[in-house]
N, C-alpha and C positions, 0 to 999 in steps of 0.2 A: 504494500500500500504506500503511495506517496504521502511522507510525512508532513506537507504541506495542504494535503486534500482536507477540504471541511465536508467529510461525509453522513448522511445522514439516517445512517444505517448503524442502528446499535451493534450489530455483530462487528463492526469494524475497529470498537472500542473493546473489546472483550481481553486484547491481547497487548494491551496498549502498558510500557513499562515504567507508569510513572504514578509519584503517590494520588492524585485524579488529571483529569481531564474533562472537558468540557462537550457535551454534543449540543448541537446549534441545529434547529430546527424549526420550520413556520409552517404549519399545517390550516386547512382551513375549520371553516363550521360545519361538524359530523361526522369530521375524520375521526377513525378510528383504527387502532392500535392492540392488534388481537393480543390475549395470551402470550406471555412471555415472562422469564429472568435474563438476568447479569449474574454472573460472579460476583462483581464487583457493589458495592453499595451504591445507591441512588439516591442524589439529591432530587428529586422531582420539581422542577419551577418554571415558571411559565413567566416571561414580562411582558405580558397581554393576554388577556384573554384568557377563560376561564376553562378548567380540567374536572372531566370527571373518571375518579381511578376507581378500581375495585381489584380487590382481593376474594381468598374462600373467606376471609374473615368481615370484611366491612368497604364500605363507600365511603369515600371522602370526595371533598369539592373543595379544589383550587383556583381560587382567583390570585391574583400578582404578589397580594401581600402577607402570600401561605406559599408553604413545599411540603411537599410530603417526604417524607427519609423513608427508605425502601431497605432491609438491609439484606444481604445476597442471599441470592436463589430463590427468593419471596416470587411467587408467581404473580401477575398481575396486567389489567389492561389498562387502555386511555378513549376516553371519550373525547371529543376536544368542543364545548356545548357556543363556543363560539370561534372566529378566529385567531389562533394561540402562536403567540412565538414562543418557542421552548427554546430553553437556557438551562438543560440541565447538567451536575454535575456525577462522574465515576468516581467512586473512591474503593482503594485497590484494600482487599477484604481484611488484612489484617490490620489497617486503620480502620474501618469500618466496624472493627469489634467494637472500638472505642465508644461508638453512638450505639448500642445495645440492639437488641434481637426482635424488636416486634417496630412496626409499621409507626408514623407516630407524622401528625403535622406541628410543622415550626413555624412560629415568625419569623418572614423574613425583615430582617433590618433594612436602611438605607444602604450601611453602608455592605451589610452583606449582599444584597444586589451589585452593586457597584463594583466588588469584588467578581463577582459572577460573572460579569462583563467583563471583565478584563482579561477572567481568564478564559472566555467567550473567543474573545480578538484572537488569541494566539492559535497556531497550529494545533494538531490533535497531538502529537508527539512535538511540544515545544522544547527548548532548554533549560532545565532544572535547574537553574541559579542565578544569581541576583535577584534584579526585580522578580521575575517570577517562584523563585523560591520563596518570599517573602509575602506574595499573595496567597500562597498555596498556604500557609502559616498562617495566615491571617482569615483565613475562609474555614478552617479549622476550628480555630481559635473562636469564631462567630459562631458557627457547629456547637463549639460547646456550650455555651452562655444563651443560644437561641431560646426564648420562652416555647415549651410545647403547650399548643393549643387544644381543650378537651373534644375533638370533635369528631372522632371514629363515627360512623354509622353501623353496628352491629348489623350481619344480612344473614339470616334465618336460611334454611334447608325444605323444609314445611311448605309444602305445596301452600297450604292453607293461606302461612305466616307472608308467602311470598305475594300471594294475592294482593294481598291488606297492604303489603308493606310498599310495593311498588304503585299502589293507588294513592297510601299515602304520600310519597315522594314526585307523584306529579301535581298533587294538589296539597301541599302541607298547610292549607290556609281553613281545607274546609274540616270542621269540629264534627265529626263525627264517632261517636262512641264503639266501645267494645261488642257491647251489645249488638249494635247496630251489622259490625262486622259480622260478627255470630251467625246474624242469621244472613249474612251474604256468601258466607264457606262451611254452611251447613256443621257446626261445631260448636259447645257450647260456651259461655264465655268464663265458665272454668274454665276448660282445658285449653282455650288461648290464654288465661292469665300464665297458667302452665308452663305454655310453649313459648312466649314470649323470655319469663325467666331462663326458661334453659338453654332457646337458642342464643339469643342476645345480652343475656347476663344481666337483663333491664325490668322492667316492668312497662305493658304498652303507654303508659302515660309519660316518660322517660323518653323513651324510640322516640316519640311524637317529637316531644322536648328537644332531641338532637339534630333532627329533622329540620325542623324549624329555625333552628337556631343556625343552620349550614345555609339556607335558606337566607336567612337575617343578613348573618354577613357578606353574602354576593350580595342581595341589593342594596346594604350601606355601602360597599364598597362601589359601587355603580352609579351612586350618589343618589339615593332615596333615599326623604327624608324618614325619622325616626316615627313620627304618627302615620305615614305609608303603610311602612313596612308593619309595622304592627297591625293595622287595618288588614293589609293582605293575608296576612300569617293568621289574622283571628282571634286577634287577643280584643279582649274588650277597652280599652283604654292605651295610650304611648306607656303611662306609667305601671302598667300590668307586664307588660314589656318589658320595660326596661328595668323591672326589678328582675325579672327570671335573668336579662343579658347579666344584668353585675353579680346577680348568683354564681351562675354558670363562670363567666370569664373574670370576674375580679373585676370590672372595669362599667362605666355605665358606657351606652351607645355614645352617648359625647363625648367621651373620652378616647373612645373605639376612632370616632372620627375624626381627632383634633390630631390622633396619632396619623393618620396617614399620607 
């Protein structure tokens, strides 16, 4: 392979002999990205345009100011739910221990973007010293101190669960109870309270909760305002809202925004 080619073919990074490297990528809206691993650990980040991943484990949704950390041999696909630059990072597996063993989204920082670009620009097999030493050290270093965001979407096996759950994820706004589901996958709402704990390790009022709240942050991050967004998701009030947001994230929605 020409060590000056920007390919964009993750197989072409597989063998690539340096502590990461960068793959650069622009796909448009509804591309998709079958099933696959790396050896290598993945930073997943997009700077534009928003991703939807999945695992056997869970859904996550990336917009710019989230990655998801992949770590090897994790299977997984890509949605791309609009037009996506991807900017994402390889990290060669035995630094990759360092960031631990399950799927996990980060905030991304300024200046850890900034970082990502830069090392974006270089070749896929750049030279390992000076400045670029010192970026690769510094994107690390961001790696570590990144805040994880709680926002897994647990995804159930259960014909049933999968019903309810992919209804809910195209409409997370409309309030429709357990009950309600019950008697839409013929089951009663015992044995979904049931299947909810066990597949997803949640309770369905939770899911919902996650749902929503993945939801929240694309459209504040899209620039909806805070009574919007809560309007559309269903909450009866901005401030019913924005109590669940500073639960869940530590942070009220305007603080969410002033960050970005």
């Amino acid at each position: 392979m020409n060590s000056q080619a920007r390919s964009e073919d993750y197989r072409d990074y597989q063998d690539v002999a340096l502590p990461m490297t960068a793959l650069v990528r622009n796909q448009p809206a509804g591309a998709y990205n079958t099933p696959h691993t790396h050896r290598h650990g993945q930073l997943l980040y997009a700077t534009q345009g928003v991703m939807r991943v999945a695992t056997d484990d869970g859904l996550w949704f990336l917009p710019p100011r989230r990655a998801l950390w992949i770590p090897p041999e994790v299977v997984h696909d890509q949605l791309m739910l609009g037009a996506v630059s991807m900017r994402s990072i390889y990290v060669q597996p035995d630094i990759a221990a360092r960031f631990g063993g399950r799927c996990r989204v980060l905030e991304v920082s300024t200046l850890l973007r900034e970082l990502i670009l830069v090392l974006a620009g270089q070749p896929i097999e750049y030279v390992f010293e000076g400045r670029n030493a010192h970026v690769v050290a510094l994107i690390l270093c961001e790696l570590e101190s990144a805040r994880t965001l709680p926002l897994q979407i647990p995804w159930p096996s259960d014909r049933r669960l999968l019903v309810i759950c992919n209804a809910i994820l195209q409409a997370p706004g409309h309030a429709r109870t357990l009950e309600y589901w019950a008697d839409q996958v013929g089951a009663s709402g015992r044995t979904l309270i049931r299947l909810f704990l066990k597949e997803t390790g949640m309770s369905f009022r939770h899911w919902v909760q996650q749902v929503r709240l993945a939801s929240a942050l694309d459209r504040l991050d899209q620039g909806e305002g805070i009574g919007v967004v809560a309007q559309a998701l269903g909450y009866a009030s901005a401030s019913a809202f924005s109590s669940m947001f500073r639960r869940v994230m530590g942070e009220s929605p305007s603080d969410f925004l002033a960050a970005r």
